[in-house]
C-alpha positions as CSV (number, residue, x, y, z in Angstrom):
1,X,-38.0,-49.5,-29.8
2,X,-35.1,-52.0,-29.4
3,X,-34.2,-54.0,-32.8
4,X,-34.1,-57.8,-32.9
5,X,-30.8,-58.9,-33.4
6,X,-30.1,-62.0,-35.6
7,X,-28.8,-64.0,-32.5
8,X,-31.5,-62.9,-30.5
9,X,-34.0,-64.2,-33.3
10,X,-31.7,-67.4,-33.2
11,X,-32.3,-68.0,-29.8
12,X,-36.1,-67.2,-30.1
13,X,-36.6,-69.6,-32.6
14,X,-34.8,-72.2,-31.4
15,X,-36.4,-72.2,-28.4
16,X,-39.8,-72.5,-30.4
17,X,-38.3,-75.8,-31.9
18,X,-37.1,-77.3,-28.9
19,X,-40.2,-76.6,-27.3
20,X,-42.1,-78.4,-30.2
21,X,-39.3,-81.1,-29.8
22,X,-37.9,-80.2,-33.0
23,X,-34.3,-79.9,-33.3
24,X,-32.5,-76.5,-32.7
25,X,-31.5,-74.4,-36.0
26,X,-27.9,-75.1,-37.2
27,X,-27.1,-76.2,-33.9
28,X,-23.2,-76.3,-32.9
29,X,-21.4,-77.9,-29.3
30,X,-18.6,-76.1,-28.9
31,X,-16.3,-79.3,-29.9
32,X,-18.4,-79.2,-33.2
33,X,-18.0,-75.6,-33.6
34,X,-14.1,-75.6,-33.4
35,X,-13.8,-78.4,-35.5
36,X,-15.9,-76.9,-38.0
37,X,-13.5,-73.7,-37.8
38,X,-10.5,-75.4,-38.0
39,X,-11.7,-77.0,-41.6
40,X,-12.7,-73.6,-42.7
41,X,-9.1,-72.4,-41.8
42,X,-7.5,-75.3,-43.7
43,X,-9.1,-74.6,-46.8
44,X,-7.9,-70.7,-46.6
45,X,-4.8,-70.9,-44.9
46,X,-1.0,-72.5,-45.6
47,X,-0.5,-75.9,-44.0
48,X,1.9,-74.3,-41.8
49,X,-0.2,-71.7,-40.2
50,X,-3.2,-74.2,-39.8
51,X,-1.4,-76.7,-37.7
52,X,-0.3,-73.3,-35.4
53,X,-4.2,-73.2,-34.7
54,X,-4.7,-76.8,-34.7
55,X,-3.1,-77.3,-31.8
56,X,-4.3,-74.9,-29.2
57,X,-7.6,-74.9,-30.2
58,X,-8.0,-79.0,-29.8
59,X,-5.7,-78.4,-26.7
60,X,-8.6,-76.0,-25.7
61,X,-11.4,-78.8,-26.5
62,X,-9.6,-81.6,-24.5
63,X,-9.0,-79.1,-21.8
64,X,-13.0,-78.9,-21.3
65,X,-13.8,-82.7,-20.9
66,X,-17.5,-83.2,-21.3
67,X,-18.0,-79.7,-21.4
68,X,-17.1,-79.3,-25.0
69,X,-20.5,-81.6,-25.6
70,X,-22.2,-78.6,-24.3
71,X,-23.9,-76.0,-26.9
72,X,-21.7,-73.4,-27.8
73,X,-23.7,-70.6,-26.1
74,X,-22.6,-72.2,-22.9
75,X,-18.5,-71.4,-23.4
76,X,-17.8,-68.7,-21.1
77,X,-15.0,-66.4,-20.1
78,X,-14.7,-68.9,-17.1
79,X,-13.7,-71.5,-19.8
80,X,-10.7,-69.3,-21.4
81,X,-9.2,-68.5,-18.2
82,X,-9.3,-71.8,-16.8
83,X,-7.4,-73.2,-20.0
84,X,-5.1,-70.0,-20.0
85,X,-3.9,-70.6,-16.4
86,X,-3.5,-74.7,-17.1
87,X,-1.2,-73.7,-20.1
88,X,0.7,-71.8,-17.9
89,X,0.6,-74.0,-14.9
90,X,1.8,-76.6,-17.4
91,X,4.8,-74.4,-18.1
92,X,3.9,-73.1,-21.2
93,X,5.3,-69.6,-22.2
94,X,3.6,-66.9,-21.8
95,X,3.5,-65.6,-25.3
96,X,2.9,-69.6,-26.7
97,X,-0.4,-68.9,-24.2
98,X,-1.3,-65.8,-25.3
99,X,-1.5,-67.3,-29.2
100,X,-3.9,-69.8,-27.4
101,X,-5.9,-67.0,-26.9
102,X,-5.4,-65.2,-30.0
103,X,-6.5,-69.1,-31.6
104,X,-9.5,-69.3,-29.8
105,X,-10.7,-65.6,-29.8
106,X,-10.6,-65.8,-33.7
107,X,-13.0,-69.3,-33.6
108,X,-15.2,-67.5,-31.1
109,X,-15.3,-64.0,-32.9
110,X,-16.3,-65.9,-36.2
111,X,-19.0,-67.8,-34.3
112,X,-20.2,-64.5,-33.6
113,X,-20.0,-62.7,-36.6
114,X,-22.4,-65.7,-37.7
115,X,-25.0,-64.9,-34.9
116,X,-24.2,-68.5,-33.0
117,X,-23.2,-66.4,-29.8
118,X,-24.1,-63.3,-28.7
119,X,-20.5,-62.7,-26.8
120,X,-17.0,-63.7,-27.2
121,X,-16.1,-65.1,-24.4
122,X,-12.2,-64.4,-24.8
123,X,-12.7,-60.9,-24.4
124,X,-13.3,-60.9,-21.0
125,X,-10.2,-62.5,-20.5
126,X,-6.4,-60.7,-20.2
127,X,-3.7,-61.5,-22.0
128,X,-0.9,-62.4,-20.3
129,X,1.8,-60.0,-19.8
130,X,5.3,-60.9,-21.8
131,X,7.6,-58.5,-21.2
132,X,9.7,-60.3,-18.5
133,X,10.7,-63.3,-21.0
134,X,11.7,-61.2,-23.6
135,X,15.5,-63.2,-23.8
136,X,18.5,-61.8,-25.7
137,X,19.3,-64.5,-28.2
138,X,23.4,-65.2,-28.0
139,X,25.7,-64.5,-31.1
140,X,28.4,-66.2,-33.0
141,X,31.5,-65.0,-33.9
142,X,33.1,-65.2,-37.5
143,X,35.6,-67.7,-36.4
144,X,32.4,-70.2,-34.5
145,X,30.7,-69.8,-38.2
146,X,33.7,-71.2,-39.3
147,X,34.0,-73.9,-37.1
148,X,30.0,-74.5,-37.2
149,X,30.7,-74.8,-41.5
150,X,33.8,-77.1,-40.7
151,X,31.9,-79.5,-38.6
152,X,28.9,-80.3,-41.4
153,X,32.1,-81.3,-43.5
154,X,30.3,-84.4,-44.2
155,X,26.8,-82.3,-45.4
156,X,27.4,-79.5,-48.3
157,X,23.9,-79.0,-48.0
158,X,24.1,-77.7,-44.1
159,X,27.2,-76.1,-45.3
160,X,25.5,-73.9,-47.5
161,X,22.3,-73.8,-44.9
162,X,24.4,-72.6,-42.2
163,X,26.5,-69.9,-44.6
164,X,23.2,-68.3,-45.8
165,X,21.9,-67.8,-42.4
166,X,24.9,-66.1,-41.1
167,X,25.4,-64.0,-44.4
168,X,21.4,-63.1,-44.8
169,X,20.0,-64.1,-41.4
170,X,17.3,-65.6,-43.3
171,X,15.3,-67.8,-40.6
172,X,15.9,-71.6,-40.9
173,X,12.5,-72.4,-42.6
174,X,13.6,-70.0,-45.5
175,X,17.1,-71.4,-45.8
176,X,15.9,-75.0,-46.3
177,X,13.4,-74.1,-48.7
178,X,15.4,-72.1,-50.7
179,X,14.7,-72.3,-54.7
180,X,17.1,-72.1,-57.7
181,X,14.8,-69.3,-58.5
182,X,14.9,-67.2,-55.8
183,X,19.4,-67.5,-57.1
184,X,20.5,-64.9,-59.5
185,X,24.1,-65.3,-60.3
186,X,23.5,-62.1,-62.8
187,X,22.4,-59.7,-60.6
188,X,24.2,-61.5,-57.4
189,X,21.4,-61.2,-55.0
190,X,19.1,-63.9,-53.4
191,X,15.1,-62.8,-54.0
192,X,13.1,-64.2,-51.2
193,X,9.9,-63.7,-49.5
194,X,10.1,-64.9,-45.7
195,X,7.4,-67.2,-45.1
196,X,7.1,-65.0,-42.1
197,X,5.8,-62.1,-43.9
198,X,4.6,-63.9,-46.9
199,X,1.3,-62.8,-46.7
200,X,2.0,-59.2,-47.6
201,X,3.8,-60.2,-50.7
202,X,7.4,-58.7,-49.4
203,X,10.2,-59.9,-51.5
204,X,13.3,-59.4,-49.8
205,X,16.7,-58.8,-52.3
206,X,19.4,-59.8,-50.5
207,X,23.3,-59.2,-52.1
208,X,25.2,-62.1,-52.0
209,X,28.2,-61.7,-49.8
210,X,31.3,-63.1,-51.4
211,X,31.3,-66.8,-49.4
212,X,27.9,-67.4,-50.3
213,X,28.5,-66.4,-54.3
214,X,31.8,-68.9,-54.2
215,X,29.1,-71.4,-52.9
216,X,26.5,-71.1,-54.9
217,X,28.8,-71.5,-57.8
218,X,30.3,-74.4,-56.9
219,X,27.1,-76.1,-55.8
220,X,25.4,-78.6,-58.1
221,X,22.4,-76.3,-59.6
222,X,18.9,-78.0,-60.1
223,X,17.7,-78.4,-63.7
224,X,14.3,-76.6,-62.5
225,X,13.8,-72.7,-61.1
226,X,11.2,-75.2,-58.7
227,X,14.1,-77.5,-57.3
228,X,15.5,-76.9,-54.2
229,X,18.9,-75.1,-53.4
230,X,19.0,-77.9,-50.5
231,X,17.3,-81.2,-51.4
232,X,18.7,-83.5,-48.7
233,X,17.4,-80.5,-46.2
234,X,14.2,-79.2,-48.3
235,X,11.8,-81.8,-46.7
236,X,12.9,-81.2,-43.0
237,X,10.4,-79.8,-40.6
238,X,12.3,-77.2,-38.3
239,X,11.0,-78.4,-35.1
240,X,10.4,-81.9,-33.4
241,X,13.3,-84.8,-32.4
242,X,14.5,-85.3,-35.9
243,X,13.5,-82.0,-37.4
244,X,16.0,-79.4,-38.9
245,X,16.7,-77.3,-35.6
246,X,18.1,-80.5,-33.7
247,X,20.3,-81.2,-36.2
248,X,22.0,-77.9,-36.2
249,X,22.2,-78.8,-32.4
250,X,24.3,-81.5,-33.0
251,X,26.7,-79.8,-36.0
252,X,26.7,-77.2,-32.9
253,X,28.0,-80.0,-30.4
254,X,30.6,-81.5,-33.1
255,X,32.1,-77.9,-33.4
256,X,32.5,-77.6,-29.8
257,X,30.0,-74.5,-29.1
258,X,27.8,-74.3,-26.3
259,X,24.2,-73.4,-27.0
260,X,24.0,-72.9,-23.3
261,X,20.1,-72.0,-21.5
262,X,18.1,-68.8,-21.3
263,X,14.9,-70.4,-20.2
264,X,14.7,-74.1,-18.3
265,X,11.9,-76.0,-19.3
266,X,9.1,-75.6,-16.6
267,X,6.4,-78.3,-16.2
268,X,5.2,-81.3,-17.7
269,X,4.8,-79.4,-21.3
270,X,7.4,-76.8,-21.3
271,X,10.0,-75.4,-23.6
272,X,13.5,-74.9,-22.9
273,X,15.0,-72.0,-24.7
274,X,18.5,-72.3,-25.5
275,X,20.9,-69.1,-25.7
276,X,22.2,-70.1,-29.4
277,X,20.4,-72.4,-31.8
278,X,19.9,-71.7,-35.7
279,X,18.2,-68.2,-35.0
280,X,21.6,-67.1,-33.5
281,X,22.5,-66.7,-37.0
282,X,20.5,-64.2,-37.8
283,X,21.6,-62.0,-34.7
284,X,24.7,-62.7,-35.3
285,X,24.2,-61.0,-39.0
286,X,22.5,-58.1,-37.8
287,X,25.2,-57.6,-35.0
288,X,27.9,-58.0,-37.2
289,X,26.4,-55.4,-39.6
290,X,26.6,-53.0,-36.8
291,X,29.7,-53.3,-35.4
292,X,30.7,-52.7,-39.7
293,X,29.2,-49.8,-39.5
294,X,26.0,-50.3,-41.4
295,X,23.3,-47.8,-40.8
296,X,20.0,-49.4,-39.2
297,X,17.8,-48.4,-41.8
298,X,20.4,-50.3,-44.3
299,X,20.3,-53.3,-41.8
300,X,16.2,-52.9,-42.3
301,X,16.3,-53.4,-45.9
302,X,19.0,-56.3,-45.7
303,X,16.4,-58.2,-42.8
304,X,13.2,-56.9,-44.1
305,X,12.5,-55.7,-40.0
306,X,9.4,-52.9,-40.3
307,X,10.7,-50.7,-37.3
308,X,13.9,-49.4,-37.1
309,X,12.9,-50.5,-33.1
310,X,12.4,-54.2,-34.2
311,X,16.2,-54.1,-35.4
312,X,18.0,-52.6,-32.5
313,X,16.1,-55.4,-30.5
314,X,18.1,-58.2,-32.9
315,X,21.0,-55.2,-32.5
316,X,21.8,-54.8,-29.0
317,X,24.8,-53.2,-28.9
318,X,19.2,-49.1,-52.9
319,X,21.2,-52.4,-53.9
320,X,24.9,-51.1,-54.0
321,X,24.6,-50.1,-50.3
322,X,23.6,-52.5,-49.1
323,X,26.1,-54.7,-51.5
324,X,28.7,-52.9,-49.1
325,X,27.3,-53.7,-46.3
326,X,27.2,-57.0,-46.6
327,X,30.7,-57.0,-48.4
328,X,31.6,-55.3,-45.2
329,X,31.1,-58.6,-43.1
330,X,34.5,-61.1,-42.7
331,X,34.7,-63.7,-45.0
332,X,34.2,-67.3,-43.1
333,X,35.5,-70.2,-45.6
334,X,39.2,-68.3,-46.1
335,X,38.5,-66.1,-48.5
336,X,40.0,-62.6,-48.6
337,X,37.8,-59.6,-49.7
């Protein structure tokens, strides 16, 4: 004898009431429905990661037209593919697509878990493959850091920015929200949690390598642990015309350096992806680290990668070890070691 399911007692009923020409039970379009997920992911979710899933799932409602008005039993695989191959067409990356799907899968899979749909639709849908995009970032040398530090001359703040990244290969995000509090001159080591990995609570302690301790000391400090190292930079988003990653563009530009193209921008809505930007930095720590010597599982615990895997890919080619390894790197604002 076959159990009643909740959704199939859902639909049951339902159909009683619209018979009777009552309105459906808790009755969702699947517009309504992903607006309805999104406010339940703003609630338990950082600002941050809710506008990642903003986007592609109102992308996703725009992309139906009129048929987002439509309940949300009627969403079908047919839907999902459709969208996924207009991302694409549009010139989207393959992997930005694929989090689409991951975005949409999630507001589908919670629709089912709450017996609104008997299927997730994304599940009969692929994921595209990514393999042929993965890029090799480009690296800069000691003596570009330099000239990258020389041309903010007129910004202490990037300065400082653009030291950290090299000497930690901290991401951008992390360097312009740095806190006095994550500084301790005693111990000489930065204590950070990556916003990246935040969620598992991973603090990373990073030794300060020699440039960045004659920095930091010579840097006005904040009269809070809660103030920023970088106030003129704190507020920056990374992204968008006038966000923190163009900027460093253009400090790339007055140096001279090239960020040169991996990727052209394909399509009305694609991405460019340049060879070196801000996230050069941190190969160019990582890199630098091995050509010092460093052992990759030291060069794990300096990056906080998982894998010893994840870190050759940065590659390519505790505290006092790793203090020497990062003492082992060559000093970029003239100092000697």
């Amino acid at each position: 004898k076959k159990a009643l399911t909740t959704a199939q007692a859902r639909r049951v009923f339902n159909e009683l009431l619209e018979q009777s020409g009552d309105e459906p039970l808790e009755s969702f379009t699947i517009g309504d429905w992903m607006a309805e997920w999104l406010t339940t992911k703003k609630s338990s979710h950082a600002p941050a990661t809710w506008e990642r899933y903003r986007k592609p799932v109102e992308d996703f409602v725009a992309h139906l037209g009129t048929r987002a008005t439509l309940p949300l039993r009627a969403a079908t695989s047919k839907d999902i593919r459709k969208f996924r191959d207009a991302q694409r067409a549009a010139g989207r990356a393959a992997a930005t697509v694929n989090f689409s799907h991951k975005a949409l899968a999630s507001a589908f899979e919670a629709a089912k878990r709450q017996a609104y749909i008997e299927a997730n639709p994304c599940h009969a849908v692929d994921y595209l493959p990514t393999h042929e995009e993965k890029v090799e970032k480009g690296t800069f040398s000691a003596k570009e850091v330099a000239a990258l530090v020389k041309a903010a001359k007129n910004s202490r703040d990037w300065q400082g920015v653009i030291l950290i990244g090299y000497y930690t290969g901290l991401r951008l995000a992390d360097c312009l929200s740095l806190k006095w509090a994550s500084v301790d001159l005693q111990s000489r080591v930065l204590k950070v949690t990556p916003r990246k990995t935040a969620r598992t609570g991973k603090q990373l302690k990073i030794p300060m390598a020699p440039d960045i301790e004659d920095f930091i000391l010579a840097h006005p400090v904040g009269k809070r642990d809660i103030d920023p190292v970088f106030p003129s930079l704190a507020k920056l988003s990374v992204g968008g015309n006038r966000g923190a990653s163009r900027l460093f563009q253009r400090i790339m530009q007055d140096a001279g350096l090239a960020s040169g193209t991996l990727r052209d921008a394909g399509g009305a809505s694609g991405r460019a992806v340049a060879e070196r930007s801000f996230h050069s930095l941190r190969h160019s720590y990582i890199t630098a680290l091995s050509k010092a010597g460093v052992a990759v599982e030291v060069r794990q615990k300096l990056v906080g990668h998982s894998t010893a895997e994840q870190n050759l890919h940065y590659t390519h080619a505790e505290l006092s070890s790793l203090r020497t390894a990062v003492e082992s790197l060559p000093r970029i604002t003239g100092g000697k070691r």
